[in-house]
N, C-alpha and C positions, 0 to 999 in steps of 0.2 A: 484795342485789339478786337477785331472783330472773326468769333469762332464760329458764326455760319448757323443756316438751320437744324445741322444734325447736331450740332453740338448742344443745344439749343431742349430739342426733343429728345434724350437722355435722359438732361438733367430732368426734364420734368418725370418721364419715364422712372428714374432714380425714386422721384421723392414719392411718387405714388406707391411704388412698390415699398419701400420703409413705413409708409401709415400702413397698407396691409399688413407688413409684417409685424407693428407695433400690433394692431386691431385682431390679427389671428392667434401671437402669444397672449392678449389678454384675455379671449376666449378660453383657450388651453387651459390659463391658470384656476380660472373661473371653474371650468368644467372638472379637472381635475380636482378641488378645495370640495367642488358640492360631493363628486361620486364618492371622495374619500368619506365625507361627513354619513353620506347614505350608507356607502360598504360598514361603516362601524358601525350605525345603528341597526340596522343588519344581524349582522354577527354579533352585536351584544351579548343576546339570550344563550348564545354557545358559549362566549365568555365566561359567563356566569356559572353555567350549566359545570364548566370544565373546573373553575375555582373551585365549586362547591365539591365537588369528586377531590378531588386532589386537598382542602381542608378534612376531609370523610376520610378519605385513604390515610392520612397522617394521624388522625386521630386513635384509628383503628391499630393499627402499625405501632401505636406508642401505650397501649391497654395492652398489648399480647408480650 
């Protein structure tokens, strides 16, 4: 069966565009995994800051 030049130039069309699309979700995942790891070390020190209130505040609350 012979499907011709166009048919031909798709497919290759096709497969180029699925490695992009493989190649720009692995970025994504990548980029997303680091910002998330950055945004929490980040916001740790408020983390912290906010446990320690809210330990203080229970304490205080449980004396009275």
């Amino acid at each position: 069966m012979d499907y011709g030049e166009e048919h031909t130039r798709n497919i290759a069309i096709d497969l180029n565009y699925e490695r992009h699309r493989y190649v720009y979700r692995s970025v994504k995942r990548i980029f997303d995994f680091v910002a998330s790891f950055f945004g929490l070390v980040l916001l740790l020190p408020v983390f912290l800051i906010v446990a320690i209130a809210i330990k203080l505040e229970a304490q205080i609350a449980r004396t009275n």
